[in-house]
mmCIF file of the N, C-alpha and C atoms, coordinates in Angstrom:
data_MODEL
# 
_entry.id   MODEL 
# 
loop_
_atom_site.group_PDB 
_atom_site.id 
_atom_site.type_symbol 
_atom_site.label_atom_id 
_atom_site.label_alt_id 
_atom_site.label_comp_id 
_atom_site.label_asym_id 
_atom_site.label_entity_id 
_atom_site.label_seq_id 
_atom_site.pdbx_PDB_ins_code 
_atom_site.Cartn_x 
_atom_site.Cartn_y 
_atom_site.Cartn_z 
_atom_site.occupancy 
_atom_site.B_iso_or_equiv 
_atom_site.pdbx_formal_charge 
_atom_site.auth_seq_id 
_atom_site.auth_comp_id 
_atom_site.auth_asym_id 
_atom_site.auth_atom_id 
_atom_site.pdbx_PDB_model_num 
ATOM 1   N N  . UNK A 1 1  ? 98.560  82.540  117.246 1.00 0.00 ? 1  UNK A N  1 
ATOM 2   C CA . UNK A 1 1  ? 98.419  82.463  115.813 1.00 0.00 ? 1  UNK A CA 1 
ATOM 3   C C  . UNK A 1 1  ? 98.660  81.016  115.366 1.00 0.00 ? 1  UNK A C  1 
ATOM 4   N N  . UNK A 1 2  ? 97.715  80.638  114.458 1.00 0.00 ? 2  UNK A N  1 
ATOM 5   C CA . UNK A 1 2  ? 98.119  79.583  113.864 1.00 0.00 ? 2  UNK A CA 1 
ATOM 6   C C  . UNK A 1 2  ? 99.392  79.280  113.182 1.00 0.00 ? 2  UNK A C  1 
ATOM 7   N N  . UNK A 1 3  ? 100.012 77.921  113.141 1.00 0.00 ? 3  UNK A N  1 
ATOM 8   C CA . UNK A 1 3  ? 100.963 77.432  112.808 1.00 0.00 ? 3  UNK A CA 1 
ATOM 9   C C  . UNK A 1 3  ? 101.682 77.592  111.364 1.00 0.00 ? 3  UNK A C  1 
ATOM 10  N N  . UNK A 1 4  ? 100.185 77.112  110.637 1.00 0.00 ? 4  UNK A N  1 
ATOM 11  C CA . UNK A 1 4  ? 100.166 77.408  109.591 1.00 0.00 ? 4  UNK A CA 1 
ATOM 12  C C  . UNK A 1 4  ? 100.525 78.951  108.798 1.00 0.00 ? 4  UNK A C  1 
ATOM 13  N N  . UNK A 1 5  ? 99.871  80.093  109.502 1.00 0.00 ? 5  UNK A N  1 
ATOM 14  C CA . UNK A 1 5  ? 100.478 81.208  109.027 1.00 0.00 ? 5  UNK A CA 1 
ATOM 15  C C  . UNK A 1 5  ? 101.678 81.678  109.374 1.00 0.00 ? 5  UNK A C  1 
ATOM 16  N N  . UNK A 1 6  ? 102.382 80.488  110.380 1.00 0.00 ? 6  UNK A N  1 
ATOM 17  C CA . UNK A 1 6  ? 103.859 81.468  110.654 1.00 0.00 ? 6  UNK A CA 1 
ATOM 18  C C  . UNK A 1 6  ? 104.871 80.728  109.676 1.00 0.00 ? 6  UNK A C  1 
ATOM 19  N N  . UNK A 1 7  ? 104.236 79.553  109.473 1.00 0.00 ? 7  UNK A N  1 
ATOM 20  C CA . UNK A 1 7  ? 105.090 78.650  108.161 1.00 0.00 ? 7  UNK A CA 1 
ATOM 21  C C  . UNK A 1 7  ? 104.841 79.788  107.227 1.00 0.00 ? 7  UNK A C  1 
ATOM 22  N N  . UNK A 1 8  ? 103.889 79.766  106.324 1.00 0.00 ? 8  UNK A N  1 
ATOM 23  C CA . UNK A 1 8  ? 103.606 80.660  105.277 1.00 0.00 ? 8  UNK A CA 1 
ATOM 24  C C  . UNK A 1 8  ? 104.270 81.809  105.413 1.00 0.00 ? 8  UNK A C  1 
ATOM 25  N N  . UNK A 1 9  ? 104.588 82.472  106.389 1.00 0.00 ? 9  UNK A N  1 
ATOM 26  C CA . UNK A 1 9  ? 105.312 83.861  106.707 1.00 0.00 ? 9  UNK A CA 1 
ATOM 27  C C  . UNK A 1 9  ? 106.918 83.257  106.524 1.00 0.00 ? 9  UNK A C  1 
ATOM 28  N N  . UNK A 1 10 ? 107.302 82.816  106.963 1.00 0.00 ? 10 UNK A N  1 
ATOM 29  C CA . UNK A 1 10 ? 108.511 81.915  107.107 1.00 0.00 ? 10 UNK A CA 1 
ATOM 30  C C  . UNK A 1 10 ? 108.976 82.166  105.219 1.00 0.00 ? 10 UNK A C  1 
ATOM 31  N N  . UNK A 1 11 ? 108.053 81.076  104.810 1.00 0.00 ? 11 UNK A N  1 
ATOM 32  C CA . UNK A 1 11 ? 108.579 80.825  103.631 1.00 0.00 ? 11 UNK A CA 1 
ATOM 33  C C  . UNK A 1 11 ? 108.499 82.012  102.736 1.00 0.00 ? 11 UNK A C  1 
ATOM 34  N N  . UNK A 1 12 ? 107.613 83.167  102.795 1.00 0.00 ? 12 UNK A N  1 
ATOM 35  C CA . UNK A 1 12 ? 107.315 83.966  102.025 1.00 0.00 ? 12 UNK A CA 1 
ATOM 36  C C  . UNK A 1 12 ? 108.737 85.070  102.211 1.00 0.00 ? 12 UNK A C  1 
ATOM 37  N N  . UNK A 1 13 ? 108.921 85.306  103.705 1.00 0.00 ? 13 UNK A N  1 
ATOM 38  C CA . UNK A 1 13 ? 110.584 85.469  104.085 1.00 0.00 ? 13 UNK A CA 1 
ATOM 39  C C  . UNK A 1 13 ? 111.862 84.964  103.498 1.00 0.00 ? 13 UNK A C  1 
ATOM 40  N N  . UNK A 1 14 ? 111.755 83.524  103.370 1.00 0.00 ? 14 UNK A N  1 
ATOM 41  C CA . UNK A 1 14 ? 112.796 83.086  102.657 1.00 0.00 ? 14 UNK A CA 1 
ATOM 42  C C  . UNK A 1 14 ? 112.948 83.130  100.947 1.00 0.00 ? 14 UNK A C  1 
ATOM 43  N N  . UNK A 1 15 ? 111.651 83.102  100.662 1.00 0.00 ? 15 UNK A N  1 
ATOM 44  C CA . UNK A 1 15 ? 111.469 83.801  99.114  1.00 0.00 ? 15 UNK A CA 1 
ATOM 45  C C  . UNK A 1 15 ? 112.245 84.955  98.357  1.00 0.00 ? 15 UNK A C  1 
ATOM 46  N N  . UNK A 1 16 ? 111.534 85.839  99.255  1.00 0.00 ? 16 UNK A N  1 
ATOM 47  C CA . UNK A 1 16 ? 111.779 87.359  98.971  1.00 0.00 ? 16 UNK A CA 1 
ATOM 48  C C  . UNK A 1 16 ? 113.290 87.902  99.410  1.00 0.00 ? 16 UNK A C  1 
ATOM 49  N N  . UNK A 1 17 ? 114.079 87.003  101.049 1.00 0.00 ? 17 UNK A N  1 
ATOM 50  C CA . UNK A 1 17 ? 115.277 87.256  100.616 1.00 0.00 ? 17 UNK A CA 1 
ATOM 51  C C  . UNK A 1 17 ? 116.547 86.486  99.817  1.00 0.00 ? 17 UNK A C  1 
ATOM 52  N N  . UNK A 1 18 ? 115.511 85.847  99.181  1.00 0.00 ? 18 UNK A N  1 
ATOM 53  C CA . UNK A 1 18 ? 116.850 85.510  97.889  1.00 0.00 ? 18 UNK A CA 1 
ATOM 54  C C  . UNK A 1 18 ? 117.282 86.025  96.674  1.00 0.00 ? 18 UNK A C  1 
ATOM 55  N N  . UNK A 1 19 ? 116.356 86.945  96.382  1.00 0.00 ? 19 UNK A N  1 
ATOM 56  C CA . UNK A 1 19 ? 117.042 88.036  95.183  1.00 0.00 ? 19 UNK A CA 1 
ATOM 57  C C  . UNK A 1 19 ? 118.311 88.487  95.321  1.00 0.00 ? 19 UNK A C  1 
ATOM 58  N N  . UNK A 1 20 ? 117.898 89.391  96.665  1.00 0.00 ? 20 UNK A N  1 
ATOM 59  C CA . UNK A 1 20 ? 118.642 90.011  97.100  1.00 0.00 ? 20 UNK A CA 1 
ATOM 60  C C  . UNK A 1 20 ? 119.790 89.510  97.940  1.00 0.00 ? 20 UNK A C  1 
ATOM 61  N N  . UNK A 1 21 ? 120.101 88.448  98.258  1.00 0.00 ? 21 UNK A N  1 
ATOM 62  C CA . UNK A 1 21 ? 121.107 87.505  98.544  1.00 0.00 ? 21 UNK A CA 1 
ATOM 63  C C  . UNK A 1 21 ? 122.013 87.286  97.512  1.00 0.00 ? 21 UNK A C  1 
ATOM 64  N N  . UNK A 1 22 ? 121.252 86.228  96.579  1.00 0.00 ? 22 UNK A N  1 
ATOM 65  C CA . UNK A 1 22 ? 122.098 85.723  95.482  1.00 0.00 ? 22 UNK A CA 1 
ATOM 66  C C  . UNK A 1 22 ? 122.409 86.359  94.224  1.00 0.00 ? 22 UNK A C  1 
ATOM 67  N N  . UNK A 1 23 ? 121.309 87.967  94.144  1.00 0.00 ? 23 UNK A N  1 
ATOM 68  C CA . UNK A 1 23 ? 121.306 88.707  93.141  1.00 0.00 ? 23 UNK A CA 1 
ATOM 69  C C  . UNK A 1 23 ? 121.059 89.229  92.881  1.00 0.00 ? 23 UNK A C  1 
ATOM 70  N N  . UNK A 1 24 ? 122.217 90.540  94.302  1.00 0.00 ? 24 UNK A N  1 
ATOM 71  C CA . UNK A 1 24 ? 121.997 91.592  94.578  1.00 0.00 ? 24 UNK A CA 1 
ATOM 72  C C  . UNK A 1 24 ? 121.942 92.987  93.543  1.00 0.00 ? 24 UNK A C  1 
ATOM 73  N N  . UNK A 1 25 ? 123.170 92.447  92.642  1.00 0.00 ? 25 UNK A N  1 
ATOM 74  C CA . UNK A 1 25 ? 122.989 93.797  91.103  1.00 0.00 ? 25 UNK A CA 1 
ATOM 75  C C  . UNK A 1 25 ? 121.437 93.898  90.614  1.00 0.00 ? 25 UNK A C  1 
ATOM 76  N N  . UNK A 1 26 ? 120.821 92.907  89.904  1.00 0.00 ? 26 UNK A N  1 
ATOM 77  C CA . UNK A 1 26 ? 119.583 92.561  89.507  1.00 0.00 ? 26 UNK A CA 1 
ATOM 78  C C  . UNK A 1 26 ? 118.269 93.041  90.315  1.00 0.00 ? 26 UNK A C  1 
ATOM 79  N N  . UNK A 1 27 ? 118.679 92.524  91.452  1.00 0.00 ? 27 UNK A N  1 
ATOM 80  C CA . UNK A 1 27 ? 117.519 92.857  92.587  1.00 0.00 ? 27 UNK A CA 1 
ATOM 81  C C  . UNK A 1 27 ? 117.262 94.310  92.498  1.00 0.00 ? 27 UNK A C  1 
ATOM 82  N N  . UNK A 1 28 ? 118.698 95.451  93.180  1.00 0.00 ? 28 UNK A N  1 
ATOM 83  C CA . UNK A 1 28 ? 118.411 96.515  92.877  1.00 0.00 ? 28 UNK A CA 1 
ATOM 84  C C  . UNK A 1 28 ? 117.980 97.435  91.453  1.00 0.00 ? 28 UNK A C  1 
ATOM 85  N N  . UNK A 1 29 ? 118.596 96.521  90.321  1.00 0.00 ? 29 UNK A N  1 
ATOM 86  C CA . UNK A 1 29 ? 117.831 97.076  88.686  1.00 0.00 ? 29 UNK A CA 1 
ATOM 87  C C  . UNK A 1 29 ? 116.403 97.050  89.128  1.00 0.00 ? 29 UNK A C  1 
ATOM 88  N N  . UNK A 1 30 ? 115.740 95.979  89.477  1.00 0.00 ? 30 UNK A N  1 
ATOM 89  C CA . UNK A 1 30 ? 114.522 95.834  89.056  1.00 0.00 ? 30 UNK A CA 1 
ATOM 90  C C  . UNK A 1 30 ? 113.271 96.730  90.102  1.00 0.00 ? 30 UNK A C  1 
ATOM 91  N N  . UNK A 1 31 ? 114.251 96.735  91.276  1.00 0.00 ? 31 UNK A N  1 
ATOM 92  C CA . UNK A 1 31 ? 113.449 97.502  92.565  1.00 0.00 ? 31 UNK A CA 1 
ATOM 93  C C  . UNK A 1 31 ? 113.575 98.895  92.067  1.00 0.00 ? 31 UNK A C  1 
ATOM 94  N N  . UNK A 1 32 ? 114.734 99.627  91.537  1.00 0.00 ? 32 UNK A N  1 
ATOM 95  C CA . UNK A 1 32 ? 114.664 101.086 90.779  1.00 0.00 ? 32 UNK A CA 1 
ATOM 96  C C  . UNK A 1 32 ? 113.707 101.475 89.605  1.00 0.00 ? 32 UNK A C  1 
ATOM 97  N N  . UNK A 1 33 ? 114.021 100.198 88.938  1.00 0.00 ? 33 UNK A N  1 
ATOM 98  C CA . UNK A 1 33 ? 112.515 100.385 88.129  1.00 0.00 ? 33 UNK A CA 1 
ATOM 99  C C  . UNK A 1 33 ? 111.205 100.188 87.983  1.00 0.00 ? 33 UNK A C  1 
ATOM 100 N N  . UNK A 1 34 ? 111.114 99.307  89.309  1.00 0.00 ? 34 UNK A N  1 
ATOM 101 C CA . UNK A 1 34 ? 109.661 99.395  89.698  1.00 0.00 ? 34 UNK A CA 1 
ATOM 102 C C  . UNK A 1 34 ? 109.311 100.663 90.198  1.00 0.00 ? 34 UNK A C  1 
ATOM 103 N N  . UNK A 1 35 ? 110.140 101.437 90.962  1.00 0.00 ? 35 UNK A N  1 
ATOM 104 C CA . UNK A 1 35 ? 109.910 102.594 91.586  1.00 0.00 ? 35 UNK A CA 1 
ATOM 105 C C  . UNK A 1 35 ? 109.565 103.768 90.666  1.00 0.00 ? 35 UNK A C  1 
ATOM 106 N N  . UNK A 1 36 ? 109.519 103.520 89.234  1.00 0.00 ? 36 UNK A N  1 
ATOM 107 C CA . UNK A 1 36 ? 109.997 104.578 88.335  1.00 0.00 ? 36 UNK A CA 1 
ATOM 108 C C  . UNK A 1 36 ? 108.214 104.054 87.712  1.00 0.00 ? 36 UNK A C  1 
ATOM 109 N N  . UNK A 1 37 ? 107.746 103.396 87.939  1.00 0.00 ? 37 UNK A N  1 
ATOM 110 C CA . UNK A 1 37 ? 106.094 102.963 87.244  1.00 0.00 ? 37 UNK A CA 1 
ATOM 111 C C  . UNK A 1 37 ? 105.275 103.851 87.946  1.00 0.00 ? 37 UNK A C  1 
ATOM 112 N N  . UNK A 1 38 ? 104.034 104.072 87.117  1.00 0.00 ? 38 UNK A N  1 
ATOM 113 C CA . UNK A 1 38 ? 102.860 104.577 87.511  1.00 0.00 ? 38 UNK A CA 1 
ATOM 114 C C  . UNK A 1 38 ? 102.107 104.019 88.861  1.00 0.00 ? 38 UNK A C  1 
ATOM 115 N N  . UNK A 1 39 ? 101.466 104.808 89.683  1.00 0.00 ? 39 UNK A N  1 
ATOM 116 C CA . UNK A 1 39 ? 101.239 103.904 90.995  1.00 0.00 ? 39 UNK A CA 1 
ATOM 117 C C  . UNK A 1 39 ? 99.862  103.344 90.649  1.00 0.00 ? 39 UNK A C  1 
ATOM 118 N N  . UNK A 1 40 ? 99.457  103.672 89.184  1.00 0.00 ? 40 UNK A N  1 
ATOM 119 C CA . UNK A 1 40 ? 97.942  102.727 88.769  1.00 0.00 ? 40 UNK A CA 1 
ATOM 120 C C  . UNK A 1 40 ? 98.268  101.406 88.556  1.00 0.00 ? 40 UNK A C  1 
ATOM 121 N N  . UNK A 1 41 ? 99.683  101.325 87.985  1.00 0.00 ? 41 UNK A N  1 
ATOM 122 C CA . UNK A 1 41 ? 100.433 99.972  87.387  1.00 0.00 ? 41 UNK A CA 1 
ATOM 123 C C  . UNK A 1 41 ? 100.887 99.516  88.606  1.00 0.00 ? 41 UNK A C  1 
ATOM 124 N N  . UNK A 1 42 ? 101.895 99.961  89.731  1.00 0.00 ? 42 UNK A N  1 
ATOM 125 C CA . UNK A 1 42 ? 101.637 99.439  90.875  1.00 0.00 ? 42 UNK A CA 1 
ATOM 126 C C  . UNK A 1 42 ? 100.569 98.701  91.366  1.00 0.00 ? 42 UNK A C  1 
ATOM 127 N N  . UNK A 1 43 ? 99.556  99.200  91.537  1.00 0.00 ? 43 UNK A N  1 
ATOM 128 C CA . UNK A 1 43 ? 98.515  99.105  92.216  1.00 0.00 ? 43 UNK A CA 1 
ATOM 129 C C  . UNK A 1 43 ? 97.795  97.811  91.348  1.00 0.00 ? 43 UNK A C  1 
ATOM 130 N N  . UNK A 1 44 ? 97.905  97.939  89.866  1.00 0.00 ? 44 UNK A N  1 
ATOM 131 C CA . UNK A 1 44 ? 96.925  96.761  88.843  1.00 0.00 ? 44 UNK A CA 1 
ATOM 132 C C  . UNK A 1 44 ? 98.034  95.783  89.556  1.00 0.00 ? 44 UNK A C  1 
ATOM 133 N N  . UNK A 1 45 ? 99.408  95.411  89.596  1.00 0.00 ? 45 UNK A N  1 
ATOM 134 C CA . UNK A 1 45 ? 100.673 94.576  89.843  1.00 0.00 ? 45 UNK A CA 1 
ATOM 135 C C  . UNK A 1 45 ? 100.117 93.918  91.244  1.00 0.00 ? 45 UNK A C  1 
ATOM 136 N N  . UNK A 1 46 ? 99.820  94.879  92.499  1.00 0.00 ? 46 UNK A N  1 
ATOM 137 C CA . UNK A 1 46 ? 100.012 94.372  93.450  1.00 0.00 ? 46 UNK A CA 1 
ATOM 138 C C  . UNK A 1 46 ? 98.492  93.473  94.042  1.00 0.00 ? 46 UNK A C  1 
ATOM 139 N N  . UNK A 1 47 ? 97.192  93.945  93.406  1.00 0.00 ? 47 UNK A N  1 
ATOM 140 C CA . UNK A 1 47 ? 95.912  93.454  93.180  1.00 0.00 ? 47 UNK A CA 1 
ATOM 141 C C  . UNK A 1 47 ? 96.153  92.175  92.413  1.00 0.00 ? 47 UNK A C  1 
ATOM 142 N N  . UNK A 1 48 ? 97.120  91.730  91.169  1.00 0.00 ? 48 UNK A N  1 
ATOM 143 C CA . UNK A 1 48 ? 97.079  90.599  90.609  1.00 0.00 ? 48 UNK A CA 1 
ATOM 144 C C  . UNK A 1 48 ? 97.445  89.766  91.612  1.00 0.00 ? 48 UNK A C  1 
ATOM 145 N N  . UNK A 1 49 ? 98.887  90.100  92.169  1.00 0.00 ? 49 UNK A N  1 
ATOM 146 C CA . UNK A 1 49 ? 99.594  89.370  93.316  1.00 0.00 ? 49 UNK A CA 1 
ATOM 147 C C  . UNK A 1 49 ? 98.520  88.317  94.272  1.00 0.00 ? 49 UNK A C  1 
ATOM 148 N N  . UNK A 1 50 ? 97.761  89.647  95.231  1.00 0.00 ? 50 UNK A N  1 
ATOM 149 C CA . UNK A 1 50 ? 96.794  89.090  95.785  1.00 0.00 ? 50 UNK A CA 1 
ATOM 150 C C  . UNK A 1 50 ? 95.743  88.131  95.512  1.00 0.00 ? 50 UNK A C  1 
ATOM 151 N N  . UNK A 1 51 ? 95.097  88.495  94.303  1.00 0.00 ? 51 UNK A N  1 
ATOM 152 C CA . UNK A 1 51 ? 94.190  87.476  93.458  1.00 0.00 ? 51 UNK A CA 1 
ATOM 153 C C  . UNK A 1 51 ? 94.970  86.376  93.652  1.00 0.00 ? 51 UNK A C  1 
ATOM 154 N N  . UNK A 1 52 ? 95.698  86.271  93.082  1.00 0.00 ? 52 UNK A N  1 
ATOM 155 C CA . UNK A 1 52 ? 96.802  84.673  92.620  1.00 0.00 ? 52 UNK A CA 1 
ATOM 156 C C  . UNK A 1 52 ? 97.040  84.381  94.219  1.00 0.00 ? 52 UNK A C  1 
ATOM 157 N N  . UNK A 1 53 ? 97.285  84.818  95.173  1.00 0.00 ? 53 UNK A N  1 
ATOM 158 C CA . UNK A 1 53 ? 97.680  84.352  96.138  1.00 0.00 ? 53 UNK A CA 1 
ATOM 159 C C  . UNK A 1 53 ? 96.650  84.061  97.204  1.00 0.00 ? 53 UNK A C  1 
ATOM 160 N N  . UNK A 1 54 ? 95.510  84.578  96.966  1.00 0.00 ? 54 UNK A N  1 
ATOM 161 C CA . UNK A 1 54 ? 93.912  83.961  97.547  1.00 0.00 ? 54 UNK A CA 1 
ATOM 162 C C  . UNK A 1 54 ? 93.590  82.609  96.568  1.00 0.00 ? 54 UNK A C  1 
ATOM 163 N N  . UNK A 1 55 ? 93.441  82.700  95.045  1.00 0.00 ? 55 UNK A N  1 
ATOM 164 C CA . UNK A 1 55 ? 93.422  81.290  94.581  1.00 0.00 ? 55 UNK A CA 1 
ATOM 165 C C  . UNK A 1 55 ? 94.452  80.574  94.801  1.00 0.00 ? 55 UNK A C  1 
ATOM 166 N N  . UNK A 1 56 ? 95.385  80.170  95.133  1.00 0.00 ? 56 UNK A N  1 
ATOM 167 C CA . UNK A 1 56 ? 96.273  79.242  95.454  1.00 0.00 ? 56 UNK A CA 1 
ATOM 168 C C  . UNK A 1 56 ? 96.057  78.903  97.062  1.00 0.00 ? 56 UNK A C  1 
ATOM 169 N N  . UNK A 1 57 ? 95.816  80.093  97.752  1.00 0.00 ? 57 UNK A N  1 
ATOM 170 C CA . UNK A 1 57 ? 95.478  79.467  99.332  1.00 0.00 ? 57 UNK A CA 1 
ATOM 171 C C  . UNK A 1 57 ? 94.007  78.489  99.312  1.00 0.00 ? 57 UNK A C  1 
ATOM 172 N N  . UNK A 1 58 ? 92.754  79.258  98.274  1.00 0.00 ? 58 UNK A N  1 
ATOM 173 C CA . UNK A 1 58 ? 92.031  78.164  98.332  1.00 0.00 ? 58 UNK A CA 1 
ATOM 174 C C  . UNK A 1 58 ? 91.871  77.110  97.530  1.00 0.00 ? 58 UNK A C  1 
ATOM 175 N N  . UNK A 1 59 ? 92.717  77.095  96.446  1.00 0.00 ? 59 UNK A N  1 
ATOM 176 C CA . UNK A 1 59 ? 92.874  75.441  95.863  1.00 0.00 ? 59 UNK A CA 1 
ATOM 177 C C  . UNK A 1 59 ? 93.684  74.566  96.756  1.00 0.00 ? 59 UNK A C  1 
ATOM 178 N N  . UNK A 1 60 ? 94.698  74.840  97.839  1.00 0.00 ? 60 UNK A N  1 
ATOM 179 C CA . UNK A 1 60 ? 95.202  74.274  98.577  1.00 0.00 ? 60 UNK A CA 1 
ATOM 180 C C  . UNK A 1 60 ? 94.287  73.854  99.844  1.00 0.00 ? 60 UNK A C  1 
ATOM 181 N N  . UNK A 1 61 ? 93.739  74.765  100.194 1.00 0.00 ? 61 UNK A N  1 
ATOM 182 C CA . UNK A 1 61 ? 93.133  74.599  101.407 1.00 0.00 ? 61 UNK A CA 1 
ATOM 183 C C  . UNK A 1 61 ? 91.513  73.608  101.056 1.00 0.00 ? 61 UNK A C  1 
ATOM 184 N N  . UNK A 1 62 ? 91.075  73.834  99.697  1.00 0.00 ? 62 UNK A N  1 
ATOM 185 C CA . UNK A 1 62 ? 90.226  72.903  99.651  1.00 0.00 ? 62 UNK A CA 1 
ATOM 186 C C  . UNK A 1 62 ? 90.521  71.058  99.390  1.00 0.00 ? 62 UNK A C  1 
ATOM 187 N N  . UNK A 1 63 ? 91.794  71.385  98.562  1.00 0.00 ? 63 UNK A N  1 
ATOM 188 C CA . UNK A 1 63 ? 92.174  69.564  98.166  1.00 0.00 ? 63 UNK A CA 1 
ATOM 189 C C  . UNK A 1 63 ? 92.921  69.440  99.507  1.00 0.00 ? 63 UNK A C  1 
ATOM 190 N N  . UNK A 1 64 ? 93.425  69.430  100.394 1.00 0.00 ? 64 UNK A N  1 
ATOM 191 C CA . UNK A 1 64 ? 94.219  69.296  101.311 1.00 0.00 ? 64 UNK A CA 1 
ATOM 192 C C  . UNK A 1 64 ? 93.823  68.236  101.952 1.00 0.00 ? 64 UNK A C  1 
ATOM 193 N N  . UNK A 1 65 ? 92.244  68.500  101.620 1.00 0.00 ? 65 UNK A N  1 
ATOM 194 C CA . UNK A 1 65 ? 91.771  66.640  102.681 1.00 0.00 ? 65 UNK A CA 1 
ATOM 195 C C  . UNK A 1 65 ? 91.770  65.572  101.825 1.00 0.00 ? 65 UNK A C  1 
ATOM 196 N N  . UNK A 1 66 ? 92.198  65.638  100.966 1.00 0.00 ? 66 UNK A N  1 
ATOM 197 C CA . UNK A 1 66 ? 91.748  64.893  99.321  1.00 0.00 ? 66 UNK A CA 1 
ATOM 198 C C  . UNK A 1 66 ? 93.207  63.930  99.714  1.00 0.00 ? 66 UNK A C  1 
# 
C-alpha cells in the first residue's frame, strides 16, 4: 500500500481519537445522540462527509505539483 494512504489513515486515527481522549463526557453526549437520529439523516451526514473528503483529496492531489 501506498505511503500516502497509511499517513492519511494515521492521521484520520489521531483525529478521531481525540474527542474521546480529551473529551470524554462530550464525546459520549454527542455519540448517544447521534444514535437517537433517523438513519436517512445518518446516511444524508455520512454522504456529505464523503463528498467533502473526495473534494479535498482532489484539490490537494491536483495543486500538489504547483
Amino acid at each position: 500500500m501506498n505511503s500516502t494512504v497509511w499517513m492519511a489513515l494515521a492521521l484520520v486515527l489521531v483525529l478521531e481519537g481525540l474527542g474521546p481522549m480529551l473529551l470524554p463526557r462530550i464525546w459520549r453526549r454527542m455519540i448517544l445522540s447521534m444514535a437517537q437520529l433517523p438513519d436517512s439523516l445518518l446516511r444524508r451526514f455520512g454522504g456529505g462527509l464523503v463528498v467533502a473528503g473526495a473534494v479535498i483529496y482532489y484539490m490537494v492531489s491536483t495543486h500538489a505539483g504547483n
